[in-house]
C-alpha positions as CSV (number, residue, x, y, z in Angstrom):
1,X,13.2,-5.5,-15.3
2,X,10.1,-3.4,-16.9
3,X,11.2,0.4,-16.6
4,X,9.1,2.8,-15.0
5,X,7.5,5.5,-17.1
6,X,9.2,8.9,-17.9
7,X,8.2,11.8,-14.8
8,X,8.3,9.6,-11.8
9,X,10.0,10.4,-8.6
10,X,13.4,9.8,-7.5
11,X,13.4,7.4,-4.9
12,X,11.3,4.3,-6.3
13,X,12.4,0.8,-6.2
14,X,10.1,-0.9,-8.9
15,X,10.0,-5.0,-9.1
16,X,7.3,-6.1,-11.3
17,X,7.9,-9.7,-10.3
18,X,8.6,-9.8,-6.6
19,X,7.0,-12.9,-6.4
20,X,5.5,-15.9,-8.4
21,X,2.5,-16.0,-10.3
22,X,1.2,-19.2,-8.2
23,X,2.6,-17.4,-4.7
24,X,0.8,-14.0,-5.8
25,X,-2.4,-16.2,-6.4
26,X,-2.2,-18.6,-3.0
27,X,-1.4,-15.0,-1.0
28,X,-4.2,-13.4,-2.7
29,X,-7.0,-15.8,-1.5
30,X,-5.2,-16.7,1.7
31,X,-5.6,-13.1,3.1
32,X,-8.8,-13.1,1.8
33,X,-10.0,-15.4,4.0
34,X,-7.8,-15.4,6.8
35,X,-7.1,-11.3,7.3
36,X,-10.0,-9.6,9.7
37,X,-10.8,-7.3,7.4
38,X,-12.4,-4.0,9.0
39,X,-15.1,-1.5,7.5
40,X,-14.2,2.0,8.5
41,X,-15.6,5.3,8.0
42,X,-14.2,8.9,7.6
43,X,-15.6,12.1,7.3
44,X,-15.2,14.5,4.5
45,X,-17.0,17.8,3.8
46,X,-19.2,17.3,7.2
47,X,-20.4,14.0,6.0
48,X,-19.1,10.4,7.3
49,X,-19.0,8.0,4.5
50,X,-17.8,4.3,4.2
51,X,-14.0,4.2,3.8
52,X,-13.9,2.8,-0.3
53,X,-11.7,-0.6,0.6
54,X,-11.4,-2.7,3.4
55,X,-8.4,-2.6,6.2
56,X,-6.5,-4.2,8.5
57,X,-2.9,-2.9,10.8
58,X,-0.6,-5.5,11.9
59,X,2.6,-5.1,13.8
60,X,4.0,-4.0,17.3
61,X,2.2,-0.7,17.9
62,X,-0.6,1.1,17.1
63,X,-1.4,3.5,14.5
64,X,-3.7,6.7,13.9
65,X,-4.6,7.5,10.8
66,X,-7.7,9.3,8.7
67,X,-9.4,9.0,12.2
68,X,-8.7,5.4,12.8
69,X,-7.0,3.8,15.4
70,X,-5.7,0.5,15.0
71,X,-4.4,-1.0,18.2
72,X,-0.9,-3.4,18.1
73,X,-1.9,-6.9,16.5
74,X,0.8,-9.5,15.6
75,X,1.7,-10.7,12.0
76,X,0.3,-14.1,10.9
77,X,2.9,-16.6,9.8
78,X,2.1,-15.5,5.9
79,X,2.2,-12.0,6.4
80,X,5.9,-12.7,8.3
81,X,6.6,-14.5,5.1
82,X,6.1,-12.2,3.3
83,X,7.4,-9.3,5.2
84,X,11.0,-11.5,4.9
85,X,11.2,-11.8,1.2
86,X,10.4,-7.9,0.8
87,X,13.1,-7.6,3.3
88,X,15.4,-9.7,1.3
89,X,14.6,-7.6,-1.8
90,X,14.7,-3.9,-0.3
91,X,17.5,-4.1,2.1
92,X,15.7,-2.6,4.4
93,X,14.0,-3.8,7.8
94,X,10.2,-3.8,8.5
95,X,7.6,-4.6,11.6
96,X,4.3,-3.6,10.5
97,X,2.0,-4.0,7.6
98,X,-1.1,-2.1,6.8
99,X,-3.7,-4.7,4.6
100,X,-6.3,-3.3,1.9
101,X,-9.0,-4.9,0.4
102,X,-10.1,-3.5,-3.1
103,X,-13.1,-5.6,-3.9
104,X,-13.3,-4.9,-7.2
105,X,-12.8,-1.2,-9.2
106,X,-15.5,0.7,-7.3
107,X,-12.8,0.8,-4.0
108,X,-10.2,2.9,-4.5
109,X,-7.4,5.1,-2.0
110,X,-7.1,8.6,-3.0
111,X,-4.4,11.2,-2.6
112,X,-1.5,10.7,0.0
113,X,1.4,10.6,1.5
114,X,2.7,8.3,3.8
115,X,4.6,10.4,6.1
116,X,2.6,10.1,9.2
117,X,4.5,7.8,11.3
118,X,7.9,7.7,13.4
119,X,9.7,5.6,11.4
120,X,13.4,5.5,13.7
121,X,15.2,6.5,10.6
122,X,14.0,3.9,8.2
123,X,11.1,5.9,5.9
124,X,10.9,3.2,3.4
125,X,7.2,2.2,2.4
126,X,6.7,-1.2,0.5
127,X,3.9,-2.0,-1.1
128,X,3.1,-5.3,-2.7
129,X,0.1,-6.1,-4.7
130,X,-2.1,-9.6,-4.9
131,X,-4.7,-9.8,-7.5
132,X,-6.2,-7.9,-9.8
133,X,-3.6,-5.5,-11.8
134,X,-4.4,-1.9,-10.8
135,X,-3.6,1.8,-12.1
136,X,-1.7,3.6,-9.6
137,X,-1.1,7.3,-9.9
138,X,1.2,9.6,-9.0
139,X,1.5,13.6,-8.8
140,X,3.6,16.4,-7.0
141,X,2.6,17.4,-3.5
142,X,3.4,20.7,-4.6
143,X,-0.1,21.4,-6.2
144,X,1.3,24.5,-8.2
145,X,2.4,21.5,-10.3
146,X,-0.6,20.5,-12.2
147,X,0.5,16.7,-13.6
148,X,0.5,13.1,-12.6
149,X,1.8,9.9,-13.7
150,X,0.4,6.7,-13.6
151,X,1.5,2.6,-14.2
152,X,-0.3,-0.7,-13.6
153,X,1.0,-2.7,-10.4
154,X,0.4,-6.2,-11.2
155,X,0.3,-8.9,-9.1
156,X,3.2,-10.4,-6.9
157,X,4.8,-6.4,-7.7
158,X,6.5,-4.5,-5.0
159,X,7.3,-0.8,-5.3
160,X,9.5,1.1,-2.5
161,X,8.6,4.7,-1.8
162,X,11.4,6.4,-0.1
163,X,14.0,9.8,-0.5
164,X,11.6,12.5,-2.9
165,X,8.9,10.1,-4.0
166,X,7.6,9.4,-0.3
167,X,8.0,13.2,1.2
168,X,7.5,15.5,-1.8
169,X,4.3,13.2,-3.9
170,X,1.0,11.9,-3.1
171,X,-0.2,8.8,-4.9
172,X,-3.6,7.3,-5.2
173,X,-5.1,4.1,-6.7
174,X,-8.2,5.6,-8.7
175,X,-11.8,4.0,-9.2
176,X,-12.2,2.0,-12.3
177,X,-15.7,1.4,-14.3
178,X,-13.9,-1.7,-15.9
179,X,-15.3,-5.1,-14.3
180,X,-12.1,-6.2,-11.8
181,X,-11.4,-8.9,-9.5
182,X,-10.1,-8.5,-5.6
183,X,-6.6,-7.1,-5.0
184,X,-4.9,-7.5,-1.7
185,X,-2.1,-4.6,-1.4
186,X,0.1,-4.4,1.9
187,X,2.3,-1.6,2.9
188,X,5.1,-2.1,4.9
189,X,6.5,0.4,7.3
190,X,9.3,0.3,10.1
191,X,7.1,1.9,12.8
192,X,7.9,3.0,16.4
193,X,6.0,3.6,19.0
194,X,4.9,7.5,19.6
């Protein structure tokens, strides 16, 4: 198993090959095509600007977030697939998966937690990655601490974020000038309705 880097959180779960090069690739361009992806917009500083990926919420209730609602939708078949083998692999139970799109290194997700959902005592996030290998960053939430870490998710990876590493740091996926391929990533919550 490749280690994570020195400074990262307690509470990470790290598997660089969660699944198969040949199932990473057949995920990737299935939810591609088959995932409604949705364009949203949030507002920053007064202005409303294009939200930099693509998203789409699936699972038994609804979510709010960064000003969008997304209203219950079932899982497909693959994303149920899916959602069994990360089961498999955390130990943990999950009902609901939020999809990004990154298009290529212009989209990106900036600083966050994800804390902002009842989660009925399972916090666990898992997040697996299709596609094109991506920097992901890490940093405090306490902003007194001025330093951040950072590692490449490659494709078929999943990393769990639970314990220190999901309530006391934000992480991002930063824009990148290189030339990059798509990259599917879906988080995985246990969510309970409000």
């Amino acid at each position: 198993m490749t280690p994570l880097p020195p400074g990262v959180p307690s509470g990470l779960l790290w598997i660089p090959r969660a699944f198969s090069a040949r199932a990473a690739e057949d995920h990737l361009h299935a939810l591609i095509a088959d995932v409604p992806w949705e364009q949203h917009t949030f507002t920053i500083f007064g202005r409303t600007v294009p939200m930099p990926r693509r998203i789409q919420m699936f699972g038994p209730h609804g979510y709010d977030y960064s000003g969008v609602h997304h209203p219950p939708r079932p899982l497909t078949p693959r994303l149920q697939g899916i959602l069994d083998r990360v089961e498999q692999l955390t130990g943990r139970r999950f009902n609901s998966v939020l999809a990004n799109l990154y298009r290529d290194g212009a989209d990106s997700m900036g600083w966050h937690t994800d804390d902002d959902y009842p989660h009925g005592g399972q916090p666990m996030v898992a997040s697996v990655s299709f596609g094109q290998a991506r920097t992901f960053r890490l940093r405090p939430r306490d902003r007194s601490v001025r330093s951040s870490v950072g590692f490449v998710l490659p494709s078929g990876s999943l990393l769990g974020f639970e314990g220190a590493a999901r309530t006391d740091w934000q992480h991002a996926l930063p824009r990148s000038r290189k030339a990059m391929g798509p990259r599917v990533n879906l988080t995985f919550r246990h969510m309970m309705g409000a």
